[in-house]
C-alpha positions as CSV (number, residue, x, y, z in Angstrom):
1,X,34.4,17.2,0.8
2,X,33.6,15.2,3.7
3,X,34.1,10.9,2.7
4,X,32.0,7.7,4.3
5,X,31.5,4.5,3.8
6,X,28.3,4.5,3.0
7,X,25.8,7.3,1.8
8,X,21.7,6.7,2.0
9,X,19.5,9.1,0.1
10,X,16.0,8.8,2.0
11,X,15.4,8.0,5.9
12,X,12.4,5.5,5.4
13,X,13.4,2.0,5.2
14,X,16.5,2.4,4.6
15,X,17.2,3.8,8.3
16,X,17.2,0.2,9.1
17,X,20.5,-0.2,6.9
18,X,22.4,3.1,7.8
19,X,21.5,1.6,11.7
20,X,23.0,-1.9,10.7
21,X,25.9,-0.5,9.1
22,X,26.6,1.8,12.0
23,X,27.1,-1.0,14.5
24,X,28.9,-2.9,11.8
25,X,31.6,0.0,12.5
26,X,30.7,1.9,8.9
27,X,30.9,5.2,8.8
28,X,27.6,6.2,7.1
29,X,25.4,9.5,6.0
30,X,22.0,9.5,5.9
31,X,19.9,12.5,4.5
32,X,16.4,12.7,4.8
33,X,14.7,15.7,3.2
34,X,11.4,15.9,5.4
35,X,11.3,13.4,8.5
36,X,13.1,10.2,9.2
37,X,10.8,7.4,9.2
38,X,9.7,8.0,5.6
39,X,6.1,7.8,3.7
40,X,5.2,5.0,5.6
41,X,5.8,5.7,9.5
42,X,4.6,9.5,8.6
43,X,2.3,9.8,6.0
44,X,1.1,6.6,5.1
45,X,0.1,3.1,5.7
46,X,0.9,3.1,9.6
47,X,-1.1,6.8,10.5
48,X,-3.5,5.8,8.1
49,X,-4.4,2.3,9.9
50,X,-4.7,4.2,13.7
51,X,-7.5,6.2,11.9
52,X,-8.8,2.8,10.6
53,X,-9.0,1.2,13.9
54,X,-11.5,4.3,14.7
55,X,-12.9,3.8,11.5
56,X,-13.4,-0.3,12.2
57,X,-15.2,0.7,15.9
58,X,-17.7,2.8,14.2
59,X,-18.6,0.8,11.3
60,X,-19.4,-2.3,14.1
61,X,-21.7,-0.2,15.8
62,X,-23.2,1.2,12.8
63,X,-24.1,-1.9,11.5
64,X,-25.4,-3.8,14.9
65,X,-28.8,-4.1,13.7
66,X,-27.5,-6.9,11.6
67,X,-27.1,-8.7,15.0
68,X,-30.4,-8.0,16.2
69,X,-28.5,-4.9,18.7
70,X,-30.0,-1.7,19.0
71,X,-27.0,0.7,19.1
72,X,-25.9,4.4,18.0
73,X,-23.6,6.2,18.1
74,X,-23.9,9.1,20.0
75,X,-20.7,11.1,19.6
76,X,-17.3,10.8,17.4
77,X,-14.7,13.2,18.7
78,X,-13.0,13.5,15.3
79,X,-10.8,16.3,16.5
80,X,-9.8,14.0,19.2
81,X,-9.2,10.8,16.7
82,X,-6.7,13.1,15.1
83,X,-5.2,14.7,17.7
84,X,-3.8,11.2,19.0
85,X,-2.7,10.1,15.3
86,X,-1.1,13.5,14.8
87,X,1.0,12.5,18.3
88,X,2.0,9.5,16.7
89,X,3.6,11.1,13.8
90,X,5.1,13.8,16.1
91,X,7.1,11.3,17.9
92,X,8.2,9.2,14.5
93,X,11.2,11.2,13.7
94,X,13.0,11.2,16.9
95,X,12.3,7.9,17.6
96,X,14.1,7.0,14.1
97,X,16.7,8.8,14.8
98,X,17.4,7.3,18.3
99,X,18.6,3.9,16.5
100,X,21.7,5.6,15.2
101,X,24.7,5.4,16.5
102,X,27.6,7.3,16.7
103,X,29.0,6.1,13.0
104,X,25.7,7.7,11.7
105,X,25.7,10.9,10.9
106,X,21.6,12.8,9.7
107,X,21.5,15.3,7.3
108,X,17.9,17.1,7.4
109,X,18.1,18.2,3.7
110,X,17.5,17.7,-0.6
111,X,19.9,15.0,-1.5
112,X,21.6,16.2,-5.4
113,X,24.1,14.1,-7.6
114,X,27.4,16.3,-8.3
115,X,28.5,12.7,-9.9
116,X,28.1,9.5,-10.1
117,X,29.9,8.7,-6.4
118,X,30.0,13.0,-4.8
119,X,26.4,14.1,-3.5
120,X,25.8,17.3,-2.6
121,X,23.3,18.4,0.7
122,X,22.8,22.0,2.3
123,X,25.9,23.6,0.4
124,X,28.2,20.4,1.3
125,X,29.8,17.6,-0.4
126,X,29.7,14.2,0.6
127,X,31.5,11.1,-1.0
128,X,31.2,7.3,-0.9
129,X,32.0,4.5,-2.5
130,X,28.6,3.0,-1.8
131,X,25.1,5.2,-2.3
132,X,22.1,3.6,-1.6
133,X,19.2,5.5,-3.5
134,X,15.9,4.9,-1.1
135,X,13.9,8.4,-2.0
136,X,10.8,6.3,-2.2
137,X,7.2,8.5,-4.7
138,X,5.3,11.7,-4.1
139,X,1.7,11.6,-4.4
140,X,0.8,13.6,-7.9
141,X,0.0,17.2,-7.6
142,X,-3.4,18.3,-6.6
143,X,-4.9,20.1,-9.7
144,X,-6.3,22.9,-7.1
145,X,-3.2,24.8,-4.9
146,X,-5.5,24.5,-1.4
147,X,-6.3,20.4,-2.8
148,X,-5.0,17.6,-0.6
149,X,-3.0,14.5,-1.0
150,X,-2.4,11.8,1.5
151,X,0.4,13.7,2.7
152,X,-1.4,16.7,4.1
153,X,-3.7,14.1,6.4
154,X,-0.5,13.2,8.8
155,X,-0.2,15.3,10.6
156,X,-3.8,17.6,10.1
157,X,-3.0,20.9,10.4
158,X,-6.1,22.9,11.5
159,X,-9.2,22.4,11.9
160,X,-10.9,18.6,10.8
161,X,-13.3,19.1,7.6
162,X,-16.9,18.3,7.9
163,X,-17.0,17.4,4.7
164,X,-14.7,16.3,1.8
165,X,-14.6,15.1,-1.4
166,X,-12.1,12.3,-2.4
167,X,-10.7,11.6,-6.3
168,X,-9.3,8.5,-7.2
169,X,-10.2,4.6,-7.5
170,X,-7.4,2.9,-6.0
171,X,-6.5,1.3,-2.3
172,X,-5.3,5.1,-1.1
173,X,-8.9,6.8,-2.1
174,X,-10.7,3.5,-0.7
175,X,-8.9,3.6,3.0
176,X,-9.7,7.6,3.2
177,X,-12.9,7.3,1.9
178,X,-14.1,4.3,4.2
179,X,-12.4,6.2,7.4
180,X,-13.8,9.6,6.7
181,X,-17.4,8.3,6.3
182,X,-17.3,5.8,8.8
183,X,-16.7,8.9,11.8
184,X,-19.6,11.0,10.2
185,X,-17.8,13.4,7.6
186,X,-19.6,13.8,4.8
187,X,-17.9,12.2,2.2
188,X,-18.3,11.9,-1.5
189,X,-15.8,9.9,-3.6
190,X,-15.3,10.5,-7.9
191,X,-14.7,7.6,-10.0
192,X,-13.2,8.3,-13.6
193,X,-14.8,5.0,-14.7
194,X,-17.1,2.2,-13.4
195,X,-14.0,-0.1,-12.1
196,X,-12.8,0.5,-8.3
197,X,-9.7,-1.5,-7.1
198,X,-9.4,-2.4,-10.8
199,X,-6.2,-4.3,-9.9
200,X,-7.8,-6.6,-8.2
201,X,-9.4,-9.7,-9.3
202,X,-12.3,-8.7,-11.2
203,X,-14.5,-11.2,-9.4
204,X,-13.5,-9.9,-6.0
205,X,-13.6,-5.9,-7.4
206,X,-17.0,-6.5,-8.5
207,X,-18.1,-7.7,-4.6
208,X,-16.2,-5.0,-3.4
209,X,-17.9,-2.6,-5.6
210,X,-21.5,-3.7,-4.6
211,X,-20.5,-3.9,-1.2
212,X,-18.6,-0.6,-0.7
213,X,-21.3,1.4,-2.4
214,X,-23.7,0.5,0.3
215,X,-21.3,2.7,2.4
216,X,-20.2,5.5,0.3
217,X,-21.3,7.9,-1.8
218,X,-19.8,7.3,-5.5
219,X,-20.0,9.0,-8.2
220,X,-18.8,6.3,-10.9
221,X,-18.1,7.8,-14.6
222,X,-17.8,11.0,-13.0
223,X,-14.7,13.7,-13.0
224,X,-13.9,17.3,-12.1
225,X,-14.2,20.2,-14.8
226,X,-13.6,22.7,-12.8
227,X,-13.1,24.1,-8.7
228,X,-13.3,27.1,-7.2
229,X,-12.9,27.7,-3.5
230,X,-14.8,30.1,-2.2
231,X,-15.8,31.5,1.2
232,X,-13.5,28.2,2.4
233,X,-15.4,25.2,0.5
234,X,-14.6,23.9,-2.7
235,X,-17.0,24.8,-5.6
236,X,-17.0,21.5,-7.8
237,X,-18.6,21.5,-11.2
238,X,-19.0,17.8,-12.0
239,X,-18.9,15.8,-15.3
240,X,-20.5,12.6,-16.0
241,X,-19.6,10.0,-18.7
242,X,-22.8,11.3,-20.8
243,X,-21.6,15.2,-20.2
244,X,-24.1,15.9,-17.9
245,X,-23.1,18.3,-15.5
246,X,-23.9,18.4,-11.7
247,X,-22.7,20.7,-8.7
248,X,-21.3,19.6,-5.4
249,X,-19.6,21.2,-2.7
250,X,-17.1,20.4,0.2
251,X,-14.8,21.7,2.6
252,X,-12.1,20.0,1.6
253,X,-10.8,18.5,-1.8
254,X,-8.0,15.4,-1.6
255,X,-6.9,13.8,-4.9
256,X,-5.1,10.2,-4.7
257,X,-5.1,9.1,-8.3
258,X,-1.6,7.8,-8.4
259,X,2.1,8.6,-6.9
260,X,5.4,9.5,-8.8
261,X,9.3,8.8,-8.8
262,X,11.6,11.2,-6.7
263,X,14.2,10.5,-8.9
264,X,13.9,13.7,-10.6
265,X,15.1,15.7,-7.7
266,X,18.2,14.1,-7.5
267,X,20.1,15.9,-10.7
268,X,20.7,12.0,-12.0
269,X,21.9,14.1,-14.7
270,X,24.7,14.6,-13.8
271,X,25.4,10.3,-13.3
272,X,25.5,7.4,-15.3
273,X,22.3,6.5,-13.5
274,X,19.5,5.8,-15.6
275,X,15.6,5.9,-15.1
276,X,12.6,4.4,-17.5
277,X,9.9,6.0,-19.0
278,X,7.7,6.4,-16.4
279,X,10.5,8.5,-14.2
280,X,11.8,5.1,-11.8
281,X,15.4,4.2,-11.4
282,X,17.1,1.3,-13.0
283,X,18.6,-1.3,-11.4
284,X,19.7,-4.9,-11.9
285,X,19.2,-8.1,-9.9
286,X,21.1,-6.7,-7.4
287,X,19.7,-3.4,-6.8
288,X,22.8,-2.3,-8.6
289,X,21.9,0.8,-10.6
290,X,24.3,1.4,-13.8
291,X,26.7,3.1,-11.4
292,X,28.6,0.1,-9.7
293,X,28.6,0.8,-6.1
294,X,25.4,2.6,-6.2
295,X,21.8,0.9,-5.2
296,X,18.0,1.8,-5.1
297,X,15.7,0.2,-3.1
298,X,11.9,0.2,-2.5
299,X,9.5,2.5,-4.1
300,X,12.3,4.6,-5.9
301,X,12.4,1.7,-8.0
302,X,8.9,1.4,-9.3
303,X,8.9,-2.5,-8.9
304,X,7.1,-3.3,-5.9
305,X,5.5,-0.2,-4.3
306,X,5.1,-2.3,-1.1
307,X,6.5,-1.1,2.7
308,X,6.9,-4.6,3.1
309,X,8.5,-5.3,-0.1
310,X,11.3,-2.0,0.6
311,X,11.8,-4.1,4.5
312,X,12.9,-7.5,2.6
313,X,15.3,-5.2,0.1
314,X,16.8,-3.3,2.5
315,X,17.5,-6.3,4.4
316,X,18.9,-7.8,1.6
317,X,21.2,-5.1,0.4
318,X,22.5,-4.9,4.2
319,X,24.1,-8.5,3.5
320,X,25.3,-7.6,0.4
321,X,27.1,-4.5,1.7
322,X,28.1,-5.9,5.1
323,X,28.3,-9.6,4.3
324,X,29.6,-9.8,1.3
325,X,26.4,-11.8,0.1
326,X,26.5,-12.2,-3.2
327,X,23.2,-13.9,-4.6
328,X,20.3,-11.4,-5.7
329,X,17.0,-11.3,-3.8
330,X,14.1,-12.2,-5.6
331,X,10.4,-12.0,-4.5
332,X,8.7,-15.2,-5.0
333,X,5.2,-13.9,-4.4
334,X,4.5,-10.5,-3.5
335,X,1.1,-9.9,-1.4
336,X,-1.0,-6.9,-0.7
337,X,-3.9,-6.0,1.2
338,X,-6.4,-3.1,0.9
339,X,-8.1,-1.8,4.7
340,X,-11.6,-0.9,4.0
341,X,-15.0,-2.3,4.8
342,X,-15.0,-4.8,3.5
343,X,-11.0,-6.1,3.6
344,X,-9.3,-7.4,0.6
345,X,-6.2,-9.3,0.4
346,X,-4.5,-10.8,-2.6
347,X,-1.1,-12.8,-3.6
348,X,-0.4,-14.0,-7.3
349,X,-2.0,-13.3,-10.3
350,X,-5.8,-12.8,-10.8
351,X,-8.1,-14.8,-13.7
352,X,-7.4,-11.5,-15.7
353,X,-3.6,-11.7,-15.8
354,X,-4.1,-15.8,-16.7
355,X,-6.5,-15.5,-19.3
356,X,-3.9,-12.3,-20.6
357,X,-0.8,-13.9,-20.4
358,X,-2.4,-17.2,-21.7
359,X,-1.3,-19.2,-18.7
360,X,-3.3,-22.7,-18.2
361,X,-5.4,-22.1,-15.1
362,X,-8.3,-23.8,-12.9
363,X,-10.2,-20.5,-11.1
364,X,-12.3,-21.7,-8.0
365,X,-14.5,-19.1,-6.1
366,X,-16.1,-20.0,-2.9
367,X,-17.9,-17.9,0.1
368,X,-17.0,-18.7,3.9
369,X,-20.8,-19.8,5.4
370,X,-19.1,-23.1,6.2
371,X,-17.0,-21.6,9.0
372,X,-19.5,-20.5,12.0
373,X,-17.0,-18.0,12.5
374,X,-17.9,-16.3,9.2
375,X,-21.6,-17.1,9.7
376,X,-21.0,-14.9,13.3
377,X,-20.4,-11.8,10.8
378,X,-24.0,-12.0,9.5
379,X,-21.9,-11.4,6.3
380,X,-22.8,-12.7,2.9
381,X,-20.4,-11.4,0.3
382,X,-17.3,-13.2,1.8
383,X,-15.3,-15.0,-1.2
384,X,-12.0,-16.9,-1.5
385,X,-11.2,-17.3,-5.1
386,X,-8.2,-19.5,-6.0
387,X,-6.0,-19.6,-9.4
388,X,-4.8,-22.8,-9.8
389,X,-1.7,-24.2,-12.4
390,X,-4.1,-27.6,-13.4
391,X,-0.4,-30.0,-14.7
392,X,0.9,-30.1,-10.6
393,X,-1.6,-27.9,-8.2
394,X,0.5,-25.2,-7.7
395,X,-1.1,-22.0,-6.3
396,X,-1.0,-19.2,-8.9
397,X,-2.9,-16.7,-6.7
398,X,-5.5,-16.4,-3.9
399,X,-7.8,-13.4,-3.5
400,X,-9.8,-13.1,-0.5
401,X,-13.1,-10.3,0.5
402,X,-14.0,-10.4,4.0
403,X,-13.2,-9.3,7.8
404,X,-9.5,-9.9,8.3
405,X,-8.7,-10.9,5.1
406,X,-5.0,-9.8,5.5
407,X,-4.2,-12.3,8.0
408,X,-5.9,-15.1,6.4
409,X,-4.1,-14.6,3.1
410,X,-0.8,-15.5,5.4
411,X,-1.9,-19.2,5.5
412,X,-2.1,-19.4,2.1
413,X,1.4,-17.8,1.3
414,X,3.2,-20.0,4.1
415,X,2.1,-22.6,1.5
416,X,3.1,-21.1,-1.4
417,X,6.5,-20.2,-0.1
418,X,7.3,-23.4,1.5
419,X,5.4,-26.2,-0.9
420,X,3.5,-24.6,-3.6
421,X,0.7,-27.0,-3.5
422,X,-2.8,-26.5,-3.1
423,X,-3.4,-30.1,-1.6
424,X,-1.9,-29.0,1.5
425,X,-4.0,-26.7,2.5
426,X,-6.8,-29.4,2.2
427,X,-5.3,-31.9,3.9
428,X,-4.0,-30.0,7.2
429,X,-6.2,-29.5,10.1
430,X,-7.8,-26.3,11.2
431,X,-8.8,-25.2,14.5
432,X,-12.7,-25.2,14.5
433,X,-15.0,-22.8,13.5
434,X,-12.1,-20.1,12.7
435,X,-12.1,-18.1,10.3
436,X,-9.5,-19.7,8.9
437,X,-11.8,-22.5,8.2
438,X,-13.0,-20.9,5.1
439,X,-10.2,-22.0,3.6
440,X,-10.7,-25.6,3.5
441,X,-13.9,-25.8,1.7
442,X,-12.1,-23.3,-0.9
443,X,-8.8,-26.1,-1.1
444,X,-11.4,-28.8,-1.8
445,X,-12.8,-27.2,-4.5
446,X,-10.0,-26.2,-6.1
447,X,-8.3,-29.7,-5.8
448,X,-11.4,-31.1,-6.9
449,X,-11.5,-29.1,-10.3
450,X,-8.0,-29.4,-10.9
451,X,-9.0,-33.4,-11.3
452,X,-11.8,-32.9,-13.1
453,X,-9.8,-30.9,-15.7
454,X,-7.1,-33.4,-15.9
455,X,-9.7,-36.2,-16.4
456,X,-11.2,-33.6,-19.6
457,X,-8.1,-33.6,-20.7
């Protein structure tokens, strides 16, 4: 049985710590089962955004006529698009594994629990009196053997589909949906129910509905009965909400109706470690599982499925390891963003969660036609729709539809993090006409309603 100081179960994130604690002088393992860099860097939200900025070029020319331009599009090399993301991912392992040191030590393998503190890899047992648990979600199985998930997009092996047929109602199907259709595959995406993006506020899901079904074809209410693949397409028999059955066909079939916890390939059975219902790992305020000495960060958690949110924890748990920090990391507001045409960005809690949770709130929802930068769109469905705590202004959550809607949203969060007051963001200047600018009619609004409520009151 080989010892360290430190073992990490998943090279995602977490690199960042084993490549920390290596210069720190630990001696740390790090096993990674497929290739270092994790979900993120190889199969997920940095491949998918290259094919996004392809996605972004096409849908600018394919909707010039709005500027009174008379432009087409007269070739998308497809094969091409994906030839250069598939480099990308090529090169993401290595280049993760360049930032270790000698103190590091990669094991390409399944990581298993002998105990609560020995883990066994290829045949070999490792020990440590700290385990960081980072094994991050799989997308849920295809219900056909030859279906996708995200995770057979990066890298594409063979030939690019000319068609394809997406499942699922969430951020994942939207992105895929929007890219495919945008560089001419023929695209089709099934909706179990009417609601897409039905975490979002239901204001700004309902715009993003309307607007996104300009775009792509949807089948709301609609699900799969039965495939069959034949002659290389996929035979669909379709089901709508009022049992009426339709037909379609594709080459290829991707399901992205959900992810699930990895924690079930580590043989926690053989720990103390425990897991909730759904399959996620406990842990306390610390990241501290119910084994002391042993963590889980990021997505293996089930708390905040967020790259971003599984950076800040791993940066945290490097002070508490290294530093002897001893205060737990808590996430003050946690924001998102989902890349389609159109963008969405949100931070808080939507009018839904409010009226659920029965949490006194002002809602103000205003469009962006007062910036001339938003008016240079020749866009109409732009919204900024604040949630606003009406006894001291504070800024419960902000949801935003429009072009770069996740950089905007930043404004709004440096506020929330630093002075949680709505009143700021009316009174500061903003550079004229940005986009930016959009959010000061918004501020004025909401300040302005908050007053009027406290006056009704």
């Amino acid at each position: 049985m080989r010892t360290f100081d430190i073992i990490i179960i998943g090279g995602g994130r977490a690199s960042n710590l084993a490549k920390t604690a290596g210069k720190a002088g630990k001696s740390v393992a790090i096993i990674e089962k497929s290739k270092f860099g994790g979900t993120c860097a190889n199969r997920g939200c940095v491949p998918s955004k290259l094919l996004i900025g392809y996605a972004n070029v096409a849908r600018t020319i394919q909707s010039s006529s709005r500027h009174f331009i008379d432009a087409e599009i007269k070739k998308i090399d497809v094969d091409k698009i994906f030839e250069k993301t598939n480099t990308y991912v090529d090169g993401v392992d290595a280049s993760y594994r360049s930032r270790f040191n000698e103190n590091v030590e990669t094991f390409l393998g399944e990581a298993s629990f002998v105990s609560n503190y020995v883990v066994r890899v290829n045949g070999e047992k490792l020990t440590a009196p700290k385990i960081v648990i980072a094994t991050g979600t799989r997308p849920v199985k295809p219900e056909h053997e030859k279906a996708w998930t995200s995770d057979n997009i990066f890298p594409l092996k063979g030939e690019v589909p000319k068609s394809i047929t997406i499942v699922g109602a969430g951020f994942i199907a939207c992105e895929l949906a929007n890219f495919f259709d945008a560089v001419g595959i023929e695209t089709k995406l099934l909706v179990r129910s009417q609601r897409i993006l039905g975490k979002e506020d239901s204001e700004i899901a309902s715009i993003f509905k309307e607007e996104f079904s300009k775009k792509i074809d949807i089948a709301f209410d609609t699900s799969i009965q039965k495939v069959a693949y034949i002659n290389h397409r996929f035979q669909l028999t379709l089901v709508n909400k009022n049992n009426e059955i339709s037909r379609h066909t594709s080459e290829a079939l991707l399901y992205a109706t959900g992810r699930i916890s990895n924690a079930d390939t580590l043989a926690l059975e053989n720990t103390d470690i425990k897991v909730d219902e759904r399959g996620f790992i406990q842990r306390d305020v610390m990241f501290e599982t119910a084994v002391k000495g042993v963590y889980v960060v990021g997505d293996a958690s089930g708390k905040h499925m967020l790259q971003h949110a599984a950076a800040a924890e791993v940066n945290h748990l490097s002070k508490v390891l290294l530093k002897n920090v001893d205060t737990p990391y808590v996430f003050k507001y946690m924001p998102h963003a989902v890349f389609t045409d159109p963008e969405v960005a949100s931070v808080g809690i939507t009018e839904q969660e409010a009226k659920k949770q029965g949490i006194p709130y002002v809602a103000s929802t205003t469009d962006w036609l007062a910036s001339a930068k938003a008016q240079s769109t020749r866009l109409t469905y732009q919204r900024t729709k604040l949630i606003i705590d009406p006894k001291n202004y504070e800024i419960l959550g902000c949801h935003l539809i429009g072009p770069e809607s996740s950089t905007m949203i930043h404004q709004v969060l440096s506020i929330m993090h630093l002075d949680n007051d709505i009143r700021h963001l009316k009174e500061m200047v903003y550079i004229h006409p940005t986009l930016s600018e959009a959010l000061l009619p918004a501020a004025v609004q909401a300040v302005a309603k908050v007053r009027k409520f406290k006056k009704a009151t």
